[in-house]
Every structure is written in C-alpha cells, then in structure tokens.
C-alpha positions in Angstrom: -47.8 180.4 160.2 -51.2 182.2 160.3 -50.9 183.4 157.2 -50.1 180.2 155.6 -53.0 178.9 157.4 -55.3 181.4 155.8 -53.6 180.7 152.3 -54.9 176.9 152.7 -58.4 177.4 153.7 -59.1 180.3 150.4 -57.6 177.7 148.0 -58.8 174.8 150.4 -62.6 176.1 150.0 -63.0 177.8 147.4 -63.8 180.4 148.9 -64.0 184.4 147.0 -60.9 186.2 146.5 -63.0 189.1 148.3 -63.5 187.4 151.5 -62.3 189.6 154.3 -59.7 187.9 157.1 -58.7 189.6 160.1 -55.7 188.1 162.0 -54.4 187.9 165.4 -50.6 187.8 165.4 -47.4 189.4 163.5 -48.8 189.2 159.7 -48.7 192.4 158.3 -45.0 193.7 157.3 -45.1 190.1 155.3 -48.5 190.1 153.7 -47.6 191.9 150.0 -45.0 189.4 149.3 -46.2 186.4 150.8 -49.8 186.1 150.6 -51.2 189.0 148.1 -54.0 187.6 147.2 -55.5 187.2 151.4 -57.5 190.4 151.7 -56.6 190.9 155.2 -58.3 193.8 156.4 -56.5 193.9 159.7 -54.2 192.6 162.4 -54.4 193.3 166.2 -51.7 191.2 168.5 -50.3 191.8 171.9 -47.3 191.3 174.0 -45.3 191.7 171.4 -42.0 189.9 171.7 -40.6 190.6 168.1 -40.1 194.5 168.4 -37.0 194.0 170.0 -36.1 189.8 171.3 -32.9 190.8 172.6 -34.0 192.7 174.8 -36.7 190.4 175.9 -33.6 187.5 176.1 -32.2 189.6 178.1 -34.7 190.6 180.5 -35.7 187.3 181.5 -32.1 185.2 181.6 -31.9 184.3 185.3 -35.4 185.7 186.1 -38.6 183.8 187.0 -39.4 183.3 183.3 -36.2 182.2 182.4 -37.9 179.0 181.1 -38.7 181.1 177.7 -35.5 181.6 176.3 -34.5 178.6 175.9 -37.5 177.4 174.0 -36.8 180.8 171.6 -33.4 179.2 170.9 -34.5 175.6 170.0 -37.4 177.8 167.9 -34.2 179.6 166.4 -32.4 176.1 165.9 -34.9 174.0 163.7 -35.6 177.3 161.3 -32.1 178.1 160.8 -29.2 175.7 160.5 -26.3 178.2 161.3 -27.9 178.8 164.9 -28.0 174.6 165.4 -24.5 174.6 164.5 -23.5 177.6 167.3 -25.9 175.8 169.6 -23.8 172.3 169.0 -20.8 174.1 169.2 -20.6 176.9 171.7 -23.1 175.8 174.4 -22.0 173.7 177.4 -23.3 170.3 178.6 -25.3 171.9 181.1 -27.0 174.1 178.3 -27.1 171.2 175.7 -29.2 169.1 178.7 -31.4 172.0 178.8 -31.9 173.0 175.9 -32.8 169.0 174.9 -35.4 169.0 177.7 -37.7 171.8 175.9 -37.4 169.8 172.7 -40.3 167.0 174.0 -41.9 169.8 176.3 -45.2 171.8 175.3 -44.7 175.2 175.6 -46.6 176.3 179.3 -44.1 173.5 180.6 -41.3 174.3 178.5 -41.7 177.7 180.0 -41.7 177.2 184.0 -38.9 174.9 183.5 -35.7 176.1 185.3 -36.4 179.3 186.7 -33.6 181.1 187.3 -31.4 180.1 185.1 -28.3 181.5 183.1 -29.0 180.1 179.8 -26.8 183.5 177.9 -24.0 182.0 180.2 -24.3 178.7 179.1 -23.0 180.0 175.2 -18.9 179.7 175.5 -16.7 181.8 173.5 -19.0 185.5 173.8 -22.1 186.8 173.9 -24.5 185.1 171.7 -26.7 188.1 171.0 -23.7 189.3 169.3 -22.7 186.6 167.2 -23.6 187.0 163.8 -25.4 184.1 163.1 -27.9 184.8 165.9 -28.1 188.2 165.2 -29.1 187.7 161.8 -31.8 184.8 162.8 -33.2 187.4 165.1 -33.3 190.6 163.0 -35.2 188.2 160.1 -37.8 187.5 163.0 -38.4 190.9 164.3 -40.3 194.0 163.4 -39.7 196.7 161.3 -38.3 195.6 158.1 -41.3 196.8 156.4 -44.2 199.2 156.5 -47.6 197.3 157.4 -50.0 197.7 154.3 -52.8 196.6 156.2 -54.3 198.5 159.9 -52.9 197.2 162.9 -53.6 197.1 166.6 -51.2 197.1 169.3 -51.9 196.1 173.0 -49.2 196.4 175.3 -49.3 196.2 179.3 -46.6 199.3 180.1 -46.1 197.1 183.4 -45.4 193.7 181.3 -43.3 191.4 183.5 -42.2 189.3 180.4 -41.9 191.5 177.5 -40.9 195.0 177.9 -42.6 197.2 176.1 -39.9 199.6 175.0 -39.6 196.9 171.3 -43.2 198.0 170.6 -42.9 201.7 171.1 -40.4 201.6 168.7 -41.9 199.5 166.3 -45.0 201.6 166.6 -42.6 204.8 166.2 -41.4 204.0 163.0 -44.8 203.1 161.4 -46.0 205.8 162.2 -42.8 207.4 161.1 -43.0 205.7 157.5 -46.8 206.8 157.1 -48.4 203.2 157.6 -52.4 203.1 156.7 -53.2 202.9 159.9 -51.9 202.0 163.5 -53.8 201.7 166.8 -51.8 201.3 169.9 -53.1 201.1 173.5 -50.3 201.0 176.3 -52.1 200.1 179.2 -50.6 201.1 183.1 -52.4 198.8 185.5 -52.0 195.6 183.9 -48.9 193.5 183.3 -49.0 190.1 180.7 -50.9 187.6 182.1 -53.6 190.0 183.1 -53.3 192.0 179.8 -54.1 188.9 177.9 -57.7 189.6 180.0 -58.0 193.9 179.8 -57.0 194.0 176.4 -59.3 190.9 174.8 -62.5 193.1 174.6 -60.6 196.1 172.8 -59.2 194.2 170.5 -62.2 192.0 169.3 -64.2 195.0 168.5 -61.2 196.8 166.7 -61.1 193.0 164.3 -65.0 192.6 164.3 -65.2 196.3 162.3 -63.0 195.6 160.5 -64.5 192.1 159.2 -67.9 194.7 159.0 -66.4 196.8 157.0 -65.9 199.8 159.0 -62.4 202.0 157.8 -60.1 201.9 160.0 -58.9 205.4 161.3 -56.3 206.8 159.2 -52.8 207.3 160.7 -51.9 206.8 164.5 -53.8 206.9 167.6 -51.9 205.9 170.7 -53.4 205.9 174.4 -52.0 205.3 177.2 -54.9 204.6 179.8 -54.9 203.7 183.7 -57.0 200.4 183.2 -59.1 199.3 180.2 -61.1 197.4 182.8 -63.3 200.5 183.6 -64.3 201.1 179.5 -67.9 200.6 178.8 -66.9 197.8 175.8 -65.3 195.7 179.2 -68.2 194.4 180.3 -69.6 194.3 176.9 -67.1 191.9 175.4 -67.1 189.7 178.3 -70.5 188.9 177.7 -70.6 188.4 174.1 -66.9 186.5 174.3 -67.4 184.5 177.2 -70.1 182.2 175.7 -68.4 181.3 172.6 -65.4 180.7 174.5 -66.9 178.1 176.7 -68.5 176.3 173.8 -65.4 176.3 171.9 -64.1 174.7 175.3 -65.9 171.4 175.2 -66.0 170.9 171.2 -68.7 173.1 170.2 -69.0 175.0 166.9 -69.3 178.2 167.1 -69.8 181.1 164.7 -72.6 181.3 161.9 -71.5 178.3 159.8 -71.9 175.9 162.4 
C-alpha cells in the first residue's frame, strides 16, 4: 500500500511531520484513519477500477482482457479468507487451473493470459458478484465509503476499453455531493486506457507538482470533459520536463534533488 509505504519512509528518515507527500493512486477516503500524521496534500490517479469492479468484472469476462479478472480474484483470495474458501469450493477444475496459473505470473502476463475466457461461468452454484462473501470483499475495496479530506484528481479516458468510466462519475458525483475539499476531474473523449496513461501524464504531474509547491488547490469541483488533452499547451510541456527523468530512472539513475 502506498500509504504504508509513505508511513515507513517519515518514521524510516526522520524526516518532519510537515513534509508534504503527494500520491498517485486510491489514498484519500483512508488517510484520517490510517495514516493521520502523512500530510498528504493531494492524490491524482486514473483508470479507476474501484468506483464500481463489478462492473468492470463484468465488462471484460469473455472479452480481449479477460486475462484481468482472474488476477482480481486471486488479489481477492490471499486478502480475504472467505473469498479463498468460495474460490476452493464453487469454482470448477477448469477455473481452479486458471486461476493457479496467475498465482506465479507477473501481472502484464497474468493479464493477456486466456483471452476470451468465461471465468464468471467457471463459479458453480450462482453468480459470484452476488454472493455475499464477494460482495462484501468488493464493497471494502471500492470507492465511496468516505469523503476524501485531501484534493483529488481524476483522469478518465470516456472511451476506456478496460474500465468503464461510469464507477468514476459516480464516485466523483457523490464527492462532490458530500462537499469534499476539492475534486478535479478530467473525462477525456479521444483517448481510451492505454493511450490515456500517455494524454493524461502531463495534467496530472502539474496538478501534484502545486500541490508539493504549495499552491491551494481549487475549492470544490471542476469537471471537463475535453476532445483531446494532446492539443493543451502543458502537453508538450510535460513531455519535455518528464521524459528525461523517465529515461534516467530507466537505466538506474537517481533522479530528483537528493540524488
């Protein structure tokens, strides 16, 4: 967990209670109760799976990127016990062989792995969205239990091939609903995931890098919706000042100021 990560290196170091962290990934609804004392002054992430997972399970069983549902089961499996035991129980051989095979498998290899299957069909006995002990594994893991405390960027291709993004319209819907600090949302049309990863990269690294320079974050919601991001003056911008570091960081080079 990022957050746990960020935990380690404060106490780790030494380093000021002050010190500012800004995080990529899904942080924010669990920061006042597990890591108070991080001041995290803000959390951008994209493609976000956890707004809604059933319905991402669902839109990729027997699709090209069937491969991922799978490995979200196994995920499910080694956290929670209950899930291991429906798993043991309720999935075929077929499903058991599968499942095993993403076990020793990294996850870009874990993912390609049988396209096209039915792994929902695999489960005997219903549907295993509905049982109760994956339902409940699920809604622990998703979004929306609580109100972030901390700003928060979204980035989500409208086109996404993987993860729809009707989970992170809602998500952002009842943020903005429940009055959170403040949420930024972009919803771009002309991109999908994998190229999204690429259009969204710049936006997103100067949303964090203001906020590590202390620059406030707007107050309350600000969703877009545009055509491209590619065409946005900061494109360019952050490919060049990204890029570099990037390579460096490639071949084992520090990067950063305390190199």
């Amino acid at each position: 967990m990022r957050c746990h990560s960020s935990r380690l290196r404060q106490r780790g170091r030494n380093l000021d209670s002050d010190r500012r962290w800004a995080r990529p990934g899904l942080v924010p609804e669990i920061k006042e109760s597990y890591a108070p004392e991080l001041n995290i002054v803000g959390v951008a992430v994209g493609g976000v799976a956890p707004g809604d997972y059933a319905a991402v399970v669902r839109h990729n069983n027997s699709g090209v990127y069937a491969g991922l549902i799978s490995a979200s089961f196994v995920g499910l499996a080694t956290e929670y016990p209950e899930v291991q035991r429906v798993m043991r129980e309720r999935v075929d051989l077929l499903g058991q062989f599968v499942m095993a095979s993403k076990k020793v498998l990294c996850h870009p290899q874990g993912a390609i792995l049988f396209p096209g299957f039915n792994y929902l069909g695999t489960f005997r006995g219903g549907a295993p969205l509905s049982l109760p002990e994956v339902r409940n594994a699920i809604a622990d893991n998703s979004l929306g239990q609580q109100t972030p405390s901390v700003p928060i960027y979204f980035y989500h291709a409208q086109n996404d091939e993987l993860i729809p993004i009707g989970g992170t319209d809602a998500a952002v819907e009842k943020y903005c609903r429940e009055g959170a600090p403040s949420v930024t949302y972009v919803r771009e049309f002309a991109a999908e995931h994998i190229s999204g990863v690429i259009s969204h990269l710049p936006g997103a690294f100067y949303w964090l890098k203001d906020r590590l320079d202390g620059v406030t974050a707007t107050a309350g919601c600000t969703i877009t919706s545009p055509v491209s991001t590619l065409t946005e003056p900061q494109f360019a911008q952050g490919l060049s000042d990204l890029l570099p570091p990037m390579a460096q960081a490639l071949v084992g080079q520090a990067i950063g100021q305390q190199r």
